[in-house]
C-alpha positions in Angstrom: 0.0 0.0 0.0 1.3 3.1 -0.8 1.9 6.1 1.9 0.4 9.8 0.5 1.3 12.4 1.9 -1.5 14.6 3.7 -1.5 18.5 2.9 -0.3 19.4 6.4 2.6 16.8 5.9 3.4 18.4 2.5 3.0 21.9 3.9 5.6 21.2 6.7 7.9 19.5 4.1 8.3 22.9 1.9 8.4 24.6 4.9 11.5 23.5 6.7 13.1 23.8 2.8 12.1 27.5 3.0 13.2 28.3 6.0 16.9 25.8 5.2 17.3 27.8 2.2 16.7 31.3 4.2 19.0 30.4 6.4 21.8 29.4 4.0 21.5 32.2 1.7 21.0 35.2 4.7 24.1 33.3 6.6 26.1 33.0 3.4 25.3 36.8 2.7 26.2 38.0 6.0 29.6 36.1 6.5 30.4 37.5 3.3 29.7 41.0 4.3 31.5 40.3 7.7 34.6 38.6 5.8 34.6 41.9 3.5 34.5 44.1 7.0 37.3 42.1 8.5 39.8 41.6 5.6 39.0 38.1 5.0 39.9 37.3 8.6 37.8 33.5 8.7 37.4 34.1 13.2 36.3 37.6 12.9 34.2 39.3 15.3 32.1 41.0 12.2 32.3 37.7 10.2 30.9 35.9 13.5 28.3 38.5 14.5 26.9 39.5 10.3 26.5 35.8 10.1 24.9 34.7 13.0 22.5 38.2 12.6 22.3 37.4 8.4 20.9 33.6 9.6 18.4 34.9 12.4 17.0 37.1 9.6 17.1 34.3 7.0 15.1 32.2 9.2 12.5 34.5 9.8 12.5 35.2 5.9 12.0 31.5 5.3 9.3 31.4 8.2 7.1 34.5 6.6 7.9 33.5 3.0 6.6 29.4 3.6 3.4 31.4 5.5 2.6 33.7 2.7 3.0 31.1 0.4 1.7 27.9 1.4 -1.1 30.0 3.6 
């Protein structure tokens, strides 16, 4: 017998990939901005604190982007 997937099941699914894909892309921007502020230093306090704050925001992105869309 084959398993479907309910709508709340399928929901949650794209969800958690909107809010993965936030995260990466907000984290990735923000270390890159920090790496930029700090001369390419890899253990720098702006590289550590733009890309913690870039993947906060990128979560929340995810979050209000997988409510608007998938309602």
């Amino acid at each position: 017998m084959i398993a479907l997937m309910t709508p709340k099941a399928y929901t949650n699914r794209y969800m958690k990939l909107l809010i993965t894909v936030g995260l990466v892309v907000f984290g990735s921007l923000g270390a890159w901005l920090g790496g930029a502020l700090d001369h390419g230093n890899i253990l720098g306090p702006w590289l550590l604190l733009f890309s913690t704050l870039g993947s906060f925001v990128g979560i929340w992105v995810g979050y209000k982007a997988g409510k608007n869309w998938l309602g």
